[in-house]
Structure formats: structure tokens, C-alpha cells
C-alpha positions in Angstrom: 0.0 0.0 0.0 1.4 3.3 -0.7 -0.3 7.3 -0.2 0.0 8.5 -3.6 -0.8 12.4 -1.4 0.1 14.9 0.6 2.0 15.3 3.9 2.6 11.5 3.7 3.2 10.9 0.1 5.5 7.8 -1.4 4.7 5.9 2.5 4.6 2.3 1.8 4.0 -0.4 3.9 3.4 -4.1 3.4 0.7 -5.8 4.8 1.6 -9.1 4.4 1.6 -12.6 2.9 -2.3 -13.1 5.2 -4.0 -9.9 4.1 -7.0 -10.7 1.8 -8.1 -7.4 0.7 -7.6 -5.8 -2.9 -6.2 -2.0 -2.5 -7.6 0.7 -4.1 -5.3 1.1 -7.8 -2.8 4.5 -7.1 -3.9 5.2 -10.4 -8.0 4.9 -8.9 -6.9 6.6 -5.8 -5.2 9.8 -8.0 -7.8 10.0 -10.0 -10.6 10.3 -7.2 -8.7 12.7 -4.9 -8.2 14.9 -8.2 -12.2 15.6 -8.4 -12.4 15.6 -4.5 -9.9 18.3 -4.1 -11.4 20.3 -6.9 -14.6 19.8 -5.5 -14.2 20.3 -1.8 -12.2 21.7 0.8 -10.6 18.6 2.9 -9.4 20.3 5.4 -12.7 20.6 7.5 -14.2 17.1 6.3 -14.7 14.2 8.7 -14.5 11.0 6.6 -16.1 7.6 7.2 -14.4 5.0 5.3 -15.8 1.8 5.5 -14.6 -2.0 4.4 -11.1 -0.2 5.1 -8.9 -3.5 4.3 -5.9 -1.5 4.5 -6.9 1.8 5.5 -5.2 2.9 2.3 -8.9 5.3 1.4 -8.8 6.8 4.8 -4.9 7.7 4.8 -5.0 9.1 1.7 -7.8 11.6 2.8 -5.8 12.4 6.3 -2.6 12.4 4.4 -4.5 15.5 2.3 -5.6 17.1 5.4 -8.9 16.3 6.5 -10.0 16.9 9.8 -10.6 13.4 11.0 -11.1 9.6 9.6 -13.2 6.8 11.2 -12.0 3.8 9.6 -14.1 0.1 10.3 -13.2 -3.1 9.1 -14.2 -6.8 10.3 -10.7 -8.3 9.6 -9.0 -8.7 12.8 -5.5 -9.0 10.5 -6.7 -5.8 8.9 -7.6 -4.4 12.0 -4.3 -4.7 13.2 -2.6 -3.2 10.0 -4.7 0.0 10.2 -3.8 0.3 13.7 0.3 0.0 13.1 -0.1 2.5 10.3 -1.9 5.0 12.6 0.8 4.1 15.0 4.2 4.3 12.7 2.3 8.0 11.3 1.6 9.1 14.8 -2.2 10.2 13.2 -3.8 11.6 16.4 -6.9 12.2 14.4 -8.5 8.8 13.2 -10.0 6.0 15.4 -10.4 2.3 13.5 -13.4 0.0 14.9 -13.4 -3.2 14.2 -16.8 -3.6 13.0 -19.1 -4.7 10.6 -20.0 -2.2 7.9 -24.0 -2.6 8.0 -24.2 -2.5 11.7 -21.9 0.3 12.3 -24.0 2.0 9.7 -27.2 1.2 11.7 -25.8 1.9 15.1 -22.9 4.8 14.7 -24.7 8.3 15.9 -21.7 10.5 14.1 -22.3 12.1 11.0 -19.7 12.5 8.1 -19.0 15.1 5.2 -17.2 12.1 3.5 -18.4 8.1 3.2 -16.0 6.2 1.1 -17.1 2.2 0.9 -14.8 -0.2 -1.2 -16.2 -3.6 0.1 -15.3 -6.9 -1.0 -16.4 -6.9 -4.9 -18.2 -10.4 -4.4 -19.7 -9.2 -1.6 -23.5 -10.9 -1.9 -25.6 -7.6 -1.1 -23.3 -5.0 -2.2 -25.7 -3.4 -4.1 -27.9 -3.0 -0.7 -24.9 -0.8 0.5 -25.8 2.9 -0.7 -29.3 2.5 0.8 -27.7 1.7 4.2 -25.7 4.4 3.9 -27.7 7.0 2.5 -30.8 5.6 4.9 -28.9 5.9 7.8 -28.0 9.1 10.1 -24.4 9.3 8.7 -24.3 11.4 5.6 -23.9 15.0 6.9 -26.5 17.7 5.0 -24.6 18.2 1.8 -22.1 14.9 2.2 -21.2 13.1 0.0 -20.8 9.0 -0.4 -18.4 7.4 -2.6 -18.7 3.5 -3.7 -15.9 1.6 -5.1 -17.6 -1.5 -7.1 -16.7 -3.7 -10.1 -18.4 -2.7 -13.7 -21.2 -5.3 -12.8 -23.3 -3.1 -10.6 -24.7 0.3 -12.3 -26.3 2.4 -9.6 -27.5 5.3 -12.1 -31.8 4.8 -11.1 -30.7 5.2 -7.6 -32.2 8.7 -6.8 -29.5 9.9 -5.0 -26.8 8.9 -7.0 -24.9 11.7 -9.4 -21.7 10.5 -11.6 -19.9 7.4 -11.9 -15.9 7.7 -12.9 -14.4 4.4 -13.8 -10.6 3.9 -14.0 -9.8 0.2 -15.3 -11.5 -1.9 -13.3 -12.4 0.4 -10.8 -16.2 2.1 -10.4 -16.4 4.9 -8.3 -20.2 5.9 -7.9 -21.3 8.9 -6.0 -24.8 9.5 -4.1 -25.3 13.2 -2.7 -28.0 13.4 -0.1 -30.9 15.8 -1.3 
């Protein structure tokens, strides 16, 4: 894994021989963070991300300077990885639960300018995943919500949702709340 941006750009670290998550492309991850830093001013987001795997989303966005990151994976291995990174980077500004996705969604009370998802790709009701977002209290008025997701799923009738950028194999949808 490696930030592509910002105050800790070119980090890498190696998660291991065990770790069964696929990171985010650096040529996805550039390409996102190019719209969301014409787009918004990071500096006073708080971002959710969720299915973190390697935490790789949610350093990238405190690596540009937003205000804080809530990270929540299920993996304990993963778990652990996040938490060394946050360690070795000394990031006072980001908490990591170890957690499933749809009940932290259901349960969490915070609200978030940012909601990045990248869950497993063969994940059985990933489709499900924007209206437990976008049903839920997290989304902050104006937020917005990010889905990473293979070119099988097209999310375009969803009434909140407003582009979709694909790099390779990579979908990014976005869903405003209205």
C-alpha cells in the first residue's frame, strides 16, 4: 500500500503474505482525490471509510488534510494493520473500529461530510450498500458518499446517485444526499 498524497506521500507499507483485501489502484486513488480536491475543501471534512482493508482510502484523505477519519473493518488481520499504520504515522486524528460495515451503519450516531465504501467486490448484497448508507443518520446535509464497485453493478436509477468515474477496473459511484 502506498499514499500516492500529501503530507505522507511515497509511504509504503506491506501488509503481508495473510492480508485478503484488494487496494484501491494509485492510479484509482489519483484519480478520485483529483475531483475531490477540486470539488471540496478537505481540510474541514470528517471522513467515514468503511470495508477499510488496508486503511489505504482513509490515509490518503488524512494524508491530504482532512479533519478526521473513522475507519471500520471486520478483519482482525486488517484491523491490526490500520492500527500500526496510525501508529508508525503518529495520526492523532483517526480511530479504526473493528466492525461490521452494516451494523456500524445502523448503530454509529456521528455524521460524516465524506463516506467512502470499497467492500469486497463479491460481496452478496453490495448493491444494498448505498441505501444503508444514504438511509442511515451518517451522511452529513450536503455529504457526500463514494462506492468503489466492479463494472457489474450500475447504480445510475438510484435517486441519490450523481456520476460514476471508472478507472480500469475500478467504479467509483457517487450519491449526494438531497
Amino acid at each position: 500500500m502506498r499514499i500516492v498524497g500529501g503530507q505522507y506521500k511515497g509511504r509504503i507499507f506491506n501488509p503481508g503474505k495473510r492480508f485478503k483485501s484488494r487496494p484501491t489502484t494509485d492510479i484509482a486513488k489519483e484519480g478520485l482525490f483529483n475531483i475531490l480536491e477540486n470539488r471540496y475543501e478537505l481540510s474541514n471534512k470528517k471522513v467515514l471509510d468503511l470495508f477499510s482493508g488496508t486503511g489505504s482510502m482513509a490515509f490518503e484523505f488524512l494524508s491530504r488534510g482532512c479533519d478526521s477519519a473513522t475507519l471500520v473493518e471486520i478483519n482482525f488481520n486488517h484491523y491490526k494493520f490500520i492500527q500500526s499504520v496510525l501508529e508508525t504515522l503518529q495520526i492523532q486524528n483517526a480511530q479504526v473500529f473493528r466492525a461490521d460495515a452494516f451494523k456500524f451503519a445502523q448503530k454509529s450516531a456521528d455524521r460524516f461530510n465524506i463516506i467512502f465504501a470499497d467492500p469486497p467486490f463479491d460481496l452478496p448484497n453490495l448493491d444494498s450498500i448505498p441505501n444503508v448508507v444514504l438511509n442511515s443518520t451518517l451522511l452529513a446535509d450536503e455529504g457526500v458518499f463514494i462506492l468503489e464497485h466492479s463494472k457489474e453493478y450500475n447504480f445510475i436509477s438510484h435517486p441519490n446517485f450523481s456520476e460514476n468515474r471508472k478507472y480500469g477496473k475500478v467504479n467509483f459511484s457517487f450519491f449526494e444526499k438531497a
